[in-house]
C-alpha positions as CSV (number, residue, x, y, z in Angstrom):
1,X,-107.4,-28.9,154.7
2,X,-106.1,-27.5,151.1
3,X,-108.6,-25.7,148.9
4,X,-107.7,-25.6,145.0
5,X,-109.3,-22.9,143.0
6,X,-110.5,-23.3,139.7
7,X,-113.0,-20.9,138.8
8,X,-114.7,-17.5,139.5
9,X,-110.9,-16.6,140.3
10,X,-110.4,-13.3,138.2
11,X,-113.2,-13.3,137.2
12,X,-117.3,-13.5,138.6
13,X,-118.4,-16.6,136.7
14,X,-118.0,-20.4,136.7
15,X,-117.4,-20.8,140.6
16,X,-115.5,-24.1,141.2
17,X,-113.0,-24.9,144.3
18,X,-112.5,-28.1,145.3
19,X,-111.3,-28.6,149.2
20,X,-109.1,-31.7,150.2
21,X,-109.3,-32.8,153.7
22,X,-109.9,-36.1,155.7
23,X,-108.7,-37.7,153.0
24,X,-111.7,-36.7,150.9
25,X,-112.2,-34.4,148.1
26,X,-115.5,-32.0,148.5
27,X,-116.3,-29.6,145.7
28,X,-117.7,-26.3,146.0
29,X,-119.8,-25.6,143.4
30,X,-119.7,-26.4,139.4
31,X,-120.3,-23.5,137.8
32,X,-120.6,-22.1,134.2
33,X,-118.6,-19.3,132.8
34,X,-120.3,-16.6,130.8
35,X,-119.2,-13.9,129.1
36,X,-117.8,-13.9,125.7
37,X,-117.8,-16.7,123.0
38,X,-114.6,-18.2,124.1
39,X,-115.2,-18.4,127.7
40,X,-118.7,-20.5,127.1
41,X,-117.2,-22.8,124.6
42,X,-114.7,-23.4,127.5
43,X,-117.5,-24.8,129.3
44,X,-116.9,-28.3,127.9
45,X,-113.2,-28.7,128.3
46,X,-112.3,-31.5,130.5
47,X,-112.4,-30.4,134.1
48,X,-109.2,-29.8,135.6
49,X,-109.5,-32.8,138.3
50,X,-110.5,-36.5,138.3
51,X,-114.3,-36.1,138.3
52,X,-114.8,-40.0,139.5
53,X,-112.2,-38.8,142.4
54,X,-114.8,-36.4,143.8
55,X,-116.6,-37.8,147.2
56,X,-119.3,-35.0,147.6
57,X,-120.5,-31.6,145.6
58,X,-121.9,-28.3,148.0
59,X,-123.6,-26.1,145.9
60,X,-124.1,-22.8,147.5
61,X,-126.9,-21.1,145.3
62,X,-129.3,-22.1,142.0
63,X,-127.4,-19.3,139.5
64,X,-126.3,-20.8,136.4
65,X,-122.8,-19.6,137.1
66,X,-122.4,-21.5,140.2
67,X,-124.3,-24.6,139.4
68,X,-124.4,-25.1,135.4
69,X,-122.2,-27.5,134.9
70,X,-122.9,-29.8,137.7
71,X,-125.1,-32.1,134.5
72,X,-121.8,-32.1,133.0
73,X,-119.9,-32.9,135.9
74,X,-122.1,-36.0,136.6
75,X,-122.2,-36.9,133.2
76,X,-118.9,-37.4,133.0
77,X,-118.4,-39.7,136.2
78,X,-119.5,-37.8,139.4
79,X,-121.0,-40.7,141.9
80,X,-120.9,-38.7,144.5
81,X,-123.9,-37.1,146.7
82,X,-125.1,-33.2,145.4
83,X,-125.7,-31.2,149.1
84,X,-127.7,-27.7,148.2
85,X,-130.1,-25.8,150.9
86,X,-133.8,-27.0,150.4
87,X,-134.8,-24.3,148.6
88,X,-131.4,-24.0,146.2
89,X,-132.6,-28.0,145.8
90,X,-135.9,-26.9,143.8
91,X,-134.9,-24.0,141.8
92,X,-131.9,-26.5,140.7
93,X,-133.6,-28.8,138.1
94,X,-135.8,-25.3,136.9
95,X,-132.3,-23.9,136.0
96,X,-130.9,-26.7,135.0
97,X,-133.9,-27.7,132.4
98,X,-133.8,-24.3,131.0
99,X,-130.2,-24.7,130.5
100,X,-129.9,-27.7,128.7
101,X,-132.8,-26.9,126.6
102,X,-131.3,-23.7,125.7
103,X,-127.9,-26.0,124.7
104,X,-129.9,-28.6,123.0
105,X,-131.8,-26.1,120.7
106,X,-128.5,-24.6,119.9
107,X,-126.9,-27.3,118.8
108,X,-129.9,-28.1,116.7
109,X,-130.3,-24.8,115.0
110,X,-126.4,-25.1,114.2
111,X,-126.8,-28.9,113.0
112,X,-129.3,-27.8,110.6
113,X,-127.3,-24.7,109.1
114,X,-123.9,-26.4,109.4
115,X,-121.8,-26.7,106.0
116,X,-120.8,-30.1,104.1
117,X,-118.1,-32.0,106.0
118,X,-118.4,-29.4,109.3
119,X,-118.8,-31.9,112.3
120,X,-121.9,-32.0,114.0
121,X,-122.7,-29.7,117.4
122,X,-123.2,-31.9,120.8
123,X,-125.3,-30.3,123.6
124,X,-123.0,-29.2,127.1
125,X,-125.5,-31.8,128.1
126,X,-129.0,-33.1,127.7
127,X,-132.7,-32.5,130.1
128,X,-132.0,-36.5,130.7
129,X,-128.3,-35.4,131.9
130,X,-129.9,-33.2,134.4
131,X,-132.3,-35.9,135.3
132,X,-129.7,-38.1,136.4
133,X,-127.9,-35.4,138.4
134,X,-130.8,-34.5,140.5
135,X,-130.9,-37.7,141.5
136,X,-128.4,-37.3,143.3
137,X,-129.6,-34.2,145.4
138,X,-129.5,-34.3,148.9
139,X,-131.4,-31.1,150.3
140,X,-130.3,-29.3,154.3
141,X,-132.1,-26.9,156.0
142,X,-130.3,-24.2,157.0
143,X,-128.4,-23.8,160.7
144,X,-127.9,-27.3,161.2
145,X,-124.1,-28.5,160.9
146,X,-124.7,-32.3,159.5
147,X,-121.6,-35.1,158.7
148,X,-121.6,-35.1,154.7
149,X,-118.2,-37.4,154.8
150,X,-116.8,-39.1,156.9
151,X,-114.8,-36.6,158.9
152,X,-116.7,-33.8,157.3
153,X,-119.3,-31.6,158.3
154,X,-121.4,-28.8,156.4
155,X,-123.6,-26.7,157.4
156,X,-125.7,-23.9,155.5
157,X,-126.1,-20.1,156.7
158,X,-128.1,-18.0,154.9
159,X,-126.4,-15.4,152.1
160,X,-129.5,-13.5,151.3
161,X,-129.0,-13.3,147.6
162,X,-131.5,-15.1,145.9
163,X,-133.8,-17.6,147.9
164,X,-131.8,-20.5,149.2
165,X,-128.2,-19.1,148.9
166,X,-125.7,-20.1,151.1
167,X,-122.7,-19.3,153.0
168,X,-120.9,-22.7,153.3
169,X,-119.3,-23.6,156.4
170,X,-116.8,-26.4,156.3
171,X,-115.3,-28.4,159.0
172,X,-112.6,-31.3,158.8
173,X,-108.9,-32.1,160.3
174,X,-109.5,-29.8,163.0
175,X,-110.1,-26.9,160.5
176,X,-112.8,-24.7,159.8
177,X,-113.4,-22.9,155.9
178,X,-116.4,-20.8,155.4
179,X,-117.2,-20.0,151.6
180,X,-119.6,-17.1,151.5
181,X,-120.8,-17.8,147.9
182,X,-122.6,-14.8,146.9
183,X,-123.5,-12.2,149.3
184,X,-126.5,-9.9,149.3
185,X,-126.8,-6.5,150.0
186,X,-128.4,-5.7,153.7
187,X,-132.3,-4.6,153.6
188,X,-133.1,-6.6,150.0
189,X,-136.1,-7.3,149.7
190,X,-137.8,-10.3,150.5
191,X,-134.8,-12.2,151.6
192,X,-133.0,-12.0,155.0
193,X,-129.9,-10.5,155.7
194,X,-126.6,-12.5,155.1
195,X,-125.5,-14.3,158.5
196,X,-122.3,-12.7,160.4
197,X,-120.2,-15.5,160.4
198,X,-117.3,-15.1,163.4
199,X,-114.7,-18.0,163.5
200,X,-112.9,-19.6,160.6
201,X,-109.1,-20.6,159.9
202,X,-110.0,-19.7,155.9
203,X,-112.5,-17.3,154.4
204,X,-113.3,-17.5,150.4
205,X,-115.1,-14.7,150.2
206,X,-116.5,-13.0,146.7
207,X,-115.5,-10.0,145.9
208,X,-118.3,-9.2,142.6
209,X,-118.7,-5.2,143.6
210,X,-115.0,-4.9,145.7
211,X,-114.6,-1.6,144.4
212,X,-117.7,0.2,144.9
213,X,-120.4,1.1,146.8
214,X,-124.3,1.2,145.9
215,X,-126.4,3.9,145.6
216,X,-128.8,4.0,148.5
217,X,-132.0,2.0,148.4
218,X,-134.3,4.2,148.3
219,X,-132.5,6.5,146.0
220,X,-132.6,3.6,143.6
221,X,-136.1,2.9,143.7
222,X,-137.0,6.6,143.6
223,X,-134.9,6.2,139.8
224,X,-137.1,3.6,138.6
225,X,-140.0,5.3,139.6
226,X,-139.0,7.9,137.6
227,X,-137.8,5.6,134.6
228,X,-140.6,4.1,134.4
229,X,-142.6,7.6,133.7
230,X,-140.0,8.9,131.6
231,X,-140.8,6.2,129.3
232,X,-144.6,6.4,129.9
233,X,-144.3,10.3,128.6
234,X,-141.8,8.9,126.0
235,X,-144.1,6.6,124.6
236,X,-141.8,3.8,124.4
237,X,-141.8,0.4,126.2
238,X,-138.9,-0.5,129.2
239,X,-136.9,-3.4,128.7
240,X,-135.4,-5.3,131.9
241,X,-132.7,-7.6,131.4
242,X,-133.2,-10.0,134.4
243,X,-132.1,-13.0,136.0
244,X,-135.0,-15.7,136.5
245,X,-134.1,-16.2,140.2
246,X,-133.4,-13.2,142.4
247,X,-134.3,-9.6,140.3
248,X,-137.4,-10.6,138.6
249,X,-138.8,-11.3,141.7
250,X,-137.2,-7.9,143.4
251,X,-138.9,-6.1,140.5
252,X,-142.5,-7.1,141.4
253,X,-141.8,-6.9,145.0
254,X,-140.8,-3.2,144.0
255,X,-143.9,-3.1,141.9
256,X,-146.3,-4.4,144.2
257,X,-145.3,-1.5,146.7
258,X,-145.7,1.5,144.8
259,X,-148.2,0.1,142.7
260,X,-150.4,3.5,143.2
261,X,-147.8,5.6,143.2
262,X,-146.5,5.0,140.1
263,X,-149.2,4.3,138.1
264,X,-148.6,0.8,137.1
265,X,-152.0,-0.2,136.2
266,X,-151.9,1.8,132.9
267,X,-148.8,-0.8,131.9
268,X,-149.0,-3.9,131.1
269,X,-146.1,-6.6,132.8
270,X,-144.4,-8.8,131.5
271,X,-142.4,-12.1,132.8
272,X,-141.3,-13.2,129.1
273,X,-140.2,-16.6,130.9
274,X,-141.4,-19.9,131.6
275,X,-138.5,-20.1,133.9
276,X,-139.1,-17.0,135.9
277,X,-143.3,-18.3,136.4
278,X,-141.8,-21.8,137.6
279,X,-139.3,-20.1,140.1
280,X,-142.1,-17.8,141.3
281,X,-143.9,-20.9,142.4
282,X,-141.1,-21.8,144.2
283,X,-140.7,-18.6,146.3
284,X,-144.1,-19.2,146.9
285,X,-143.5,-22.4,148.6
286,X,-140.6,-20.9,151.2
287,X,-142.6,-18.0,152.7
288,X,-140.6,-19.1,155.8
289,X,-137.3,-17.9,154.1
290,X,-138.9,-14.1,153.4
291,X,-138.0,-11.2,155.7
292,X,-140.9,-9.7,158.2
293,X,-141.4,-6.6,155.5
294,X,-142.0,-9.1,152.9
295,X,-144.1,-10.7,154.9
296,X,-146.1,-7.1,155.2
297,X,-146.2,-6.6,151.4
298,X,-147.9,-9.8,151.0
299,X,-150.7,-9.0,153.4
300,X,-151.2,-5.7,153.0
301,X,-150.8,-5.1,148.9
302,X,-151.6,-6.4,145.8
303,X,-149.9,-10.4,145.8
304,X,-146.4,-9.4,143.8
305,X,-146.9,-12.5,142.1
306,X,-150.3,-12.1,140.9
307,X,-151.0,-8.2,139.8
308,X,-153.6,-7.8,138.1
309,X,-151.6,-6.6,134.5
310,X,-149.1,-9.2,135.1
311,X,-148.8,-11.9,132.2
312,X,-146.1,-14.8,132.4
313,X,-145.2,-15.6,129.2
314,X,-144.4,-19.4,128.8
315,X,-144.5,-20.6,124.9
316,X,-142.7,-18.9,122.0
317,X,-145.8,-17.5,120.2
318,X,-146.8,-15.3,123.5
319,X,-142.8,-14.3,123.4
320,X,-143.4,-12.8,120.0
321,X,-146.7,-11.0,120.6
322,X,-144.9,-9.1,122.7
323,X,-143.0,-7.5,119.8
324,X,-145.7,-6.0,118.4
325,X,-146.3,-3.7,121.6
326,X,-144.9,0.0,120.7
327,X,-146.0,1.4,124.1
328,X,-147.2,0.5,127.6
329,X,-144.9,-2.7,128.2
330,X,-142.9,-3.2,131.0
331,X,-141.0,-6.7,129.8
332,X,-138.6,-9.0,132.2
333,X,-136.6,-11.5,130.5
334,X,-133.6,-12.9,130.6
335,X,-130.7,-13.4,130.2
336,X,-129.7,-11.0,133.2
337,X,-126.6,-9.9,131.1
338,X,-128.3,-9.8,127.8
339,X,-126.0,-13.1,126.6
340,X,-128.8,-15.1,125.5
341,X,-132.9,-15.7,126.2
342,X,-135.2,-14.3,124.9
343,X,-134.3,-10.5,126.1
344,X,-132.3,-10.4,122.6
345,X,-135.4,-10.5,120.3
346,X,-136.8,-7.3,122.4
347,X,-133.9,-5.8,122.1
348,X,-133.8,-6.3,118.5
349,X,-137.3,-4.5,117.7
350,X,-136.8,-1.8,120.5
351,X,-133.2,-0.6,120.9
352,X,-133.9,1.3,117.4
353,X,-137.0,3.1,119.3
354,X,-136.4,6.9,120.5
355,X,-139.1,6.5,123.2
356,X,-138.1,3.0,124.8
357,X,-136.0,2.4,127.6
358,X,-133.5,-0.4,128.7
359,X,-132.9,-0.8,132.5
360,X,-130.1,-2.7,134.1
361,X,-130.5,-4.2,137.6
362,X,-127.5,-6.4,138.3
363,X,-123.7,-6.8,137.4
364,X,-122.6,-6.9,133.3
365,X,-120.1,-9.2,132.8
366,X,-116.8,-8.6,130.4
367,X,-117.9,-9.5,126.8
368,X,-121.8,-9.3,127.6
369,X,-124.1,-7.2,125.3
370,X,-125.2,-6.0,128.8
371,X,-121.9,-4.9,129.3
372,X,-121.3,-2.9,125.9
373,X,-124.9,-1.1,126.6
374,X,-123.7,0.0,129.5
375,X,-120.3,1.1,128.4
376,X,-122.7,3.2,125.9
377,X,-122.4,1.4,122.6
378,X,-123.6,2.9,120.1
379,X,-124.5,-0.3,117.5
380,X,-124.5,-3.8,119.3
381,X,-124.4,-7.1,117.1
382,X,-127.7,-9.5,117.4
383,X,-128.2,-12.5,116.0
384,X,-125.5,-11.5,113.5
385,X,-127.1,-8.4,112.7
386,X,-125.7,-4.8,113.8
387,X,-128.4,-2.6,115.5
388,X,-128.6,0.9,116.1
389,X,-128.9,2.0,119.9
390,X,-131.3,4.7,120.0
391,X,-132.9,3.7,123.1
392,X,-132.2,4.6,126.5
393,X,-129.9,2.9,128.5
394,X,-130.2,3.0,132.2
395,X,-128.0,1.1,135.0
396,X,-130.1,1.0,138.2
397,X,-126.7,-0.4,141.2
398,X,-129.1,-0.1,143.8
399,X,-130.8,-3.5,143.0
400,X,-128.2,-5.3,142.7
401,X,-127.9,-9.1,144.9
402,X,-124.6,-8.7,145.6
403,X,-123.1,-6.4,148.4
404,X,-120.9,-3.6,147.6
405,X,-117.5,-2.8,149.3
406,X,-119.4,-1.8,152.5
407,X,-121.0,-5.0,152.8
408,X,-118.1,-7.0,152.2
409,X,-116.1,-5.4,154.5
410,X,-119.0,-5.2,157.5
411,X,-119.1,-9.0,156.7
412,X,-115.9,-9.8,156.9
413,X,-115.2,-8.0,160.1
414,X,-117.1,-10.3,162.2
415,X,-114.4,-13.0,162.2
416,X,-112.4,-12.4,165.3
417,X,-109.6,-12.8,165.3
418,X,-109.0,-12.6,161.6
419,X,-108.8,-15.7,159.6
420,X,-107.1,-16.0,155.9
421,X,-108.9,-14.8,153.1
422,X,-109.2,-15.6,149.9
423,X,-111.2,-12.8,147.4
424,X,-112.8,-15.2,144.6
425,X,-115.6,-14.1,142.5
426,X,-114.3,-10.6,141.0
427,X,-112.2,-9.1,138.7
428,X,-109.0,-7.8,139.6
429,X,-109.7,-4.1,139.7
430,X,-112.6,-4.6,142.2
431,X,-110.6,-7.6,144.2
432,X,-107.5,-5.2,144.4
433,X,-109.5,-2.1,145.9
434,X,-111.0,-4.9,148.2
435,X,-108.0,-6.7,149.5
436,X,-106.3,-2.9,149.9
437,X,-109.5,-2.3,152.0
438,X,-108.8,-4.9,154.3
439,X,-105.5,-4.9,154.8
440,X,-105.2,-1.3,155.7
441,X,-107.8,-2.2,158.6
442,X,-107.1,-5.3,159.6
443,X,-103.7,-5.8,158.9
444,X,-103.8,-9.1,156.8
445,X,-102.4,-10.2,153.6
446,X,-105.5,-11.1,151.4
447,X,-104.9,-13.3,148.5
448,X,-106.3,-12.8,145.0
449,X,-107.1,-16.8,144.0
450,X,-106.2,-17.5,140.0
451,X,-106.7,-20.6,138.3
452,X,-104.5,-23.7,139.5
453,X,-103.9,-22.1,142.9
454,X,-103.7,-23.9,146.4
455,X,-104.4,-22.3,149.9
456,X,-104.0,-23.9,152.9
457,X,-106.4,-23.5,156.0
């Protein structure tokens, strides 16, 4: 069994590593990089391997950056079967839509603007493209090791990140490789905790928050409590850059439970996302996936999906209503990292505004506007046009879906003995603290994967 990485190593987008064993070639996750301008137009460079070669695809959760280019990947000769926990399986062609709609609309606002002679722009890939890769979807339950390949088996543990993510355990040649995907944080709500894991001969193991720890759980929430009536005595609205799948529906969870407490009836919600209403119906449909407190919240509170002052947002016209609100909004819209959606045009008529209030739940990639917000920028570029930040900017760690240094490290230390590991998934500075981490207490060399790198199990 030889594992060949080639992306998400050095960095926390565009997961892709292809395995080789039993004389078949199984890739883990297609992923998208995001980031900065250079690192999404890299999304349509050939990939780095004979696509038609490729027997299988295991997808370990629906996030753009683990499964956007898997249209791409089938477009361009991928025969193979798609294997993604039943739940990943229908948030997959809600992502993947959204995606491809975003690309095609792109590429036809840039065909219309483009100069005399410039070549025309070509969508990544098209809503038909991802038509023809859900067909080949095959959805698993989780906890039940199944024959893929011939000579490999799969089977599915639950990450508790976002609803249907996966740790991927892979067996073949007498070898066993677990892929944790991405990780969540113990207590989130809704979701389960990630599944101790105890025998492998290779680990791949991200490494997103390596180098620090969160703030405590109910420290956080006891912040947004009080962000959210700052801003009501500020007069402003709050702005929450969000991920469809995952934090948007953490936040309503959240909001659901202190709905008294803090007041949330004089605000009016927003999900500013067709996407995030689709993906709500979803979680809907796997109740059996939630935790026992979730379960609790939904029988004993307002529904989190249904409050009264909530309003999903689906066409553009709705979107821009919004705009006109000076006061009193609480709007949820993506991107998570501010890099596209329709978050930017908020931003635009609010970041000016004394009294509004931008909050950050999840992890701000290199090159992001998220990322220069929260590195305390003081003029951002949107849209081509430079924008005062007058607002304030808030990072709330304690809601993040990935686990921090603690969590890594608890998760890890329930292989016995210790198998090799592989950080993936991180920048350097947090994979470095990490590997330090575990090497000093178990006594292991950890390897930092890069780009064209091969491990053997």
């Amino acid at each position: 069994m030889r594992v060949h990485f080639h992306g998400a190593a050095g960095e926390v987008t565009g997961s892709m590593h292809l395995v080789e064993a039993a004389g078949k070639r199984v890739l883990l996750d297609c992923g998208m990089s995001q980031g900065s301008r250079e690192m999404e137009a890299a999304n349509a460079d050939p990939f780095p391997f004979d696509v038609a070669s490729i027997d299988a695809l295991v997808i370990s959760h629906a996030h753009i950056d683990h499964i956007g280019r898997v249209p791409l990947l089938v477009k361009r000769g991928f025969r193979g079967p798609i294997f993604a926990q039943r739940a990943t399986a229908d948030l997959m062609p809600i992502m993947l839509m959204d995606s491809a709609s975003l690309a095609e609309s792109e590429a036809e606002r840039f065909n219309r603007r483009r100069a005399h002679g410039e070549a025309e722009m070509q969508p990544l890939y098209t809503r038909e493209d991802v038509a023809d890769a859900m067909a080949q979807v095959r959805a698993l339950p989780y906890d039940k090791r199944e024959t893929i390949l011939g000579g490999v088996d799969a089977a599915f543990r639950d990450a508790g990140h976002i609803l249907g993510s996966s740790i991927v355990e892979l067996w073949a040649d007498g070898r066993k490789l677990v892929f944790s995907g991405d990780l969540g944080p113990k207590g989130t709500p809704i979701l389960r905790d990630p599944t101790p894991i105890r025998e492998a001969d290779l680990v791949l193991m991200e490494s997103t928050y390596g180098d620090r720890n969160h703030k405590e759980r109910a420290e956080t929430i006891a912040e947004l409590g009080q962000i959210l009536d700052d801003a009501w005595r500020d007069g402003g609205n709050v702005l929450i850059p969000a991920f469809a799948v995952g934090r948007s529906q953490e936040l309503l969870y959240w909001f659901a439970r202190h709905w008294d407490e803090w007041k949330l009836s004089r605000w009016t919600i927003f999900i500013d996302s067709p996407m995030a209403g689709k993906v709500v119906e979803v979680y809907g449909r796997h109740h059996e996936l939630f935790d026992e407190d979730a379960r609790r919240v939904w029988a004993e509170r307002p529904n989190p999906f249904k409050l009264p002052n909530l309003r999903v947002t689906a066409d553009v016209e709705e979107s821009m209503a919004i705009n006109r609100i000076e006061r009193g909004a609480i709007v949820i819209a993506g991107s998570g990292m501010a890099s596209g959606g329709r978050i930017l045009h908020h931003l635009r008529y609010n970041l000016g505004r004394r009294g509004a209030h931008v909050v950050f739940v999840g992890y701000q990639g290199v090159g992001t506007l998220g990322r220069r917000l929260v590195d305390g920028a003081r003029w951002v570029r949107i849209h081509g046009k430079d924008y005062r930040v007058n607002a304030a900017v808030h990072t709330v760690g304690g809601l993040s879906a990935h686990a921090d240094q603690r969590g890594l490290l608890d998760w890890f230390g329930h292989f016995e003995p210790k198998p090799r590991l592989a950080l993936v998934h991180g920048e350097d500075k947090a994979r470095e603290a990490l590997a330090g981490e575990i090497g000093e207490r178990d006594g292991i060399e950890v390897v930092l994967a890069r780009p064209g790198m091969a491990l053997q199990a």
